[in-house]
C-alpha positions as CSV (number, residue, x, y, z in Angstrom):
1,X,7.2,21.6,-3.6
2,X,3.9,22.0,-1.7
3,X,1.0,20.2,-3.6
4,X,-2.9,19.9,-2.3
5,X,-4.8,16.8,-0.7
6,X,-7.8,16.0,-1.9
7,X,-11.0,17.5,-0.6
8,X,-12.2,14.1,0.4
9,X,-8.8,13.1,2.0
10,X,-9.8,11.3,5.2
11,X,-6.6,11.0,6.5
12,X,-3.3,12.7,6.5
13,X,0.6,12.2,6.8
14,X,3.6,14.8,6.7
15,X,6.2,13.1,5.6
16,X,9.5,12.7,7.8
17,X,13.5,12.2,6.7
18,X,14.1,8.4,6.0
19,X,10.4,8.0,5.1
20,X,9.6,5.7,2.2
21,X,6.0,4.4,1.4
22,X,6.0,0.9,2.6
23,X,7.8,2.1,6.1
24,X,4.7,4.8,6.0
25,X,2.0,2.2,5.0
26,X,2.7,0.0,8.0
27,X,3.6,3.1,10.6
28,X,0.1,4.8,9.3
29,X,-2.2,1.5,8.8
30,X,-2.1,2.4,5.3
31,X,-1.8,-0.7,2.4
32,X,0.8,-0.1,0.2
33,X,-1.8,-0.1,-2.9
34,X,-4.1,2.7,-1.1
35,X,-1.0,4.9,-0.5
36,X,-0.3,4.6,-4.0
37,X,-3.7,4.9,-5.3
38,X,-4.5,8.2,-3.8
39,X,-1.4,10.0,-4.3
40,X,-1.6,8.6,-7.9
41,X,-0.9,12.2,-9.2
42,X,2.0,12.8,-6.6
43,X,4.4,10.4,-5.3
44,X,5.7,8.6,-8.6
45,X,6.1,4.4,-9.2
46,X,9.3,4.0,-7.5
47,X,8.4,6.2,-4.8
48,X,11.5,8.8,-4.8
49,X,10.0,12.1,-5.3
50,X,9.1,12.3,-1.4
51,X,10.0,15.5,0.4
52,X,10.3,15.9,3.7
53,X,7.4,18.0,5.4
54,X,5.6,17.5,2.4
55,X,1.5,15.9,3.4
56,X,0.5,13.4,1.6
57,X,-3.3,11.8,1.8
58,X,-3.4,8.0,3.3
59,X,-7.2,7.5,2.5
60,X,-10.4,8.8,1.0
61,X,-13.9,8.8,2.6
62,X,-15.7,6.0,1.7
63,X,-12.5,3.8,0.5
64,X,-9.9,4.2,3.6
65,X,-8.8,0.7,4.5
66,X,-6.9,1.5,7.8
67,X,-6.8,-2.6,8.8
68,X,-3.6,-3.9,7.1
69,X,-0.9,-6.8,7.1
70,X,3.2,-6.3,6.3
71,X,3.4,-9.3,3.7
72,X,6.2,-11.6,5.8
73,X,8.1,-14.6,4.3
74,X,6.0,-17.9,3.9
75,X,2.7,-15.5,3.3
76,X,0.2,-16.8,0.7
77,X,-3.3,-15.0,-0.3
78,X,-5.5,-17.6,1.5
79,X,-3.3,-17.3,4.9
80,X,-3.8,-13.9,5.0
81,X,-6.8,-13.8,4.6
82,X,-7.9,-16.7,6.9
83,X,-5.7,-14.7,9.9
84,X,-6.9,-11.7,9.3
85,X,-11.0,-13.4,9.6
86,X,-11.7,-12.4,6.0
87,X,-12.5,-14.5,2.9
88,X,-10.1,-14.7,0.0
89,X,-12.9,-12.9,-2.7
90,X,-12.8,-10.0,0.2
91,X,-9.2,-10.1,0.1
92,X,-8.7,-9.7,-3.7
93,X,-11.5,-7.1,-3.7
94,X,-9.6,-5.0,-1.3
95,X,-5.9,-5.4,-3.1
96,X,-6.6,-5.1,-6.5
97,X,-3.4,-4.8,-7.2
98,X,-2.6,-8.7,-6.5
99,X,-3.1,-10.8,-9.4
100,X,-5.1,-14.2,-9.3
101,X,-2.4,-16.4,-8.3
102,X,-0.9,-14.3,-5.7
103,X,2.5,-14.2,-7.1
104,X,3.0,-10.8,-7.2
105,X,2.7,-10.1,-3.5
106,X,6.5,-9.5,-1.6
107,X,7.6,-9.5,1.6
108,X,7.2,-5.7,3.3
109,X,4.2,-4.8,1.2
110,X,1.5,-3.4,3.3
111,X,-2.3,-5.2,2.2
112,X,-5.9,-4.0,2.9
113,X,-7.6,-7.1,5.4
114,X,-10.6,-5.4,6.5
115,X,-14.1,-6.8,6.6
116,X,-15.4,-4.2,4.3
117,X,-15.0,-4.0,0.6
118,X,-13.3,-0.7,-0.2
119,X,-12.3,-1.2,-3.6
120,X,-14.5,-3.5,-5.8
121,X,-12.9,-5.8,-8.9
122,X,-13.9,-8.8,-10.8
123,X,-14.4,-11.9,-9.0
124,X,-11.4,-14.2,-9.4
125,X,-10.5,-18.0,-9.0
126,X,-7.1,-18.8,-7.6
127,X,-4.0,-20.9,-7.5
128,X,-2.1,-19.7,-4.3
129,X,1.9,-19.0,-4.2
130,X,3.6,-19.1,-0.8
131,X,5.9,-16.1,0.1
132,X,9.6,-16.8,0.0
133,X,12.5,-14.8,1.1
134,X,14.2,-12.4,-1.9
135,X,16.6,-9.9,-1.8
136,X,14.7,-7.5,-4.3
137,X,11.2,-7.3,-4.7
138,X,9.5,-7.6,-8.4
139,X,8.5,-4.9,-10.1
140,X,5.2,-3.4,-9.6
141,X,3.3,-0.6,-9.9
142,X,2.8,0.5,-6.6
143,X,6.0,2.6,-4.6
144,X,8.8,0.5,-3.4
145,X,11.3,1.5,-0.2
146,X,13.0,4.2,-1.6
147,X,14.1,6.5,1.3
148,X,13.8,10.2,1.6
149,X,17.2,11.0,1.7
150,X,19.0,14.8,1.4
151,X,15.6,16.0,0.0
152,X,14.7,19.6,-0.6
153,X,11.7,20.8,2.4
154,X,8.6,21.3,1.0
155,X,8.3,25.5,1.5
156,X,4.8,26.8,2.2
C-alpha cells in the first residue's frame, strides 16, 4: 500500500524487513513520540501495519527533534535530562507524551533531548520514577516493537 509524506516532511525512511518503530527511532535519531506523531494517520498504535519498502516521514520542518536517548534501565526524567545538558521543563516540552511523574517512560523508548523546544505543552511540576527492568512495556499510545514480519511490499 503506497501512501504520501507530507509536504513538509523533513526527513525520510523506507522501511526495511524486521523494522519496527522503536529499532527505527534509535537507527534514524528519531524519538519514539515524533515517529508516532507524524505518521499519526499511517502506522497504527501498536505499530504492525508496517510494510516493507514502504517511506515513512521521521520529522517535519520546524518540529524535527533528531537528538534523542534509548530509555535504559535505572533512567529517570531528571537523569536524562541532566546527561543530555537540558533542563527537565525542556525535557517535558519536547516528550509530551511523558506524564508528570515520569512513570510512563520504558526501557527501549526513543526520547527528544535537544536544546530546542520542538513541541510546546503546559509547564509541569514533578515527582521522578527511576527506570526498572520489565519484561513488557505498559501500554501507551505511541508504537511499540512489533516487527515487520512476512509483510506484503508496498507496489508503486
Amino acid at each position: 500500500m503506497a501512501r504520501d509524506v507530507p509536504a513538509d516532511c523533513s526527513r525520510q525512511y523506507v522501511v526495511q524487513a524486521g523494522d519496527f518503530c522503536d529499532a527505527i527511532s534509535v537507527a534514524q535519531n528519531v524519538s519514539t513520540f515524533q515517529l508516532a506523531n507524524v505518521n499519526a494517520n499511517v502506522i497504527n498504535a501498536d505499530c504492525s501495519n508496517l510494510f516493507i519498502d514502504e517511506t515513512i516521514c521521521l520529522g517535519i520542518v520546524g518540529h524535527d527533534c533528531n537528538i534523542v536517548h534509548q530509555v535504559q534501565e535505572g533512567d529517570s526524567c531528571p537523569t536524562i535530562a541532566s546527561a543530555a545538558g537540558i533542563t527537565l521543563d525542556t525535557f517535558l516540552k519536547n516528550n509530551p507524551n511523558v506524564n508528570a511523574g515520569c512513570t510512563n517512560i520504558y526501557i527501549g523508548e526513543v526520547l527528544c533531548v535537544g536544546p530546542d523546544l520542538y513541541y510546546a505543552n503546559t509547564t509541569t511540576t514533578t515527582t521522578p520514577a527511576t527506570i526498572t527492568s520489565t519484561s513488557t512495556p505498559p501500554s501507551t499510545s505511541v508504537p511499540s516493537s512489533t516487527p515487520v514480519s512476512a509483510i506484503p511490499t508496498v507496489s508503486a
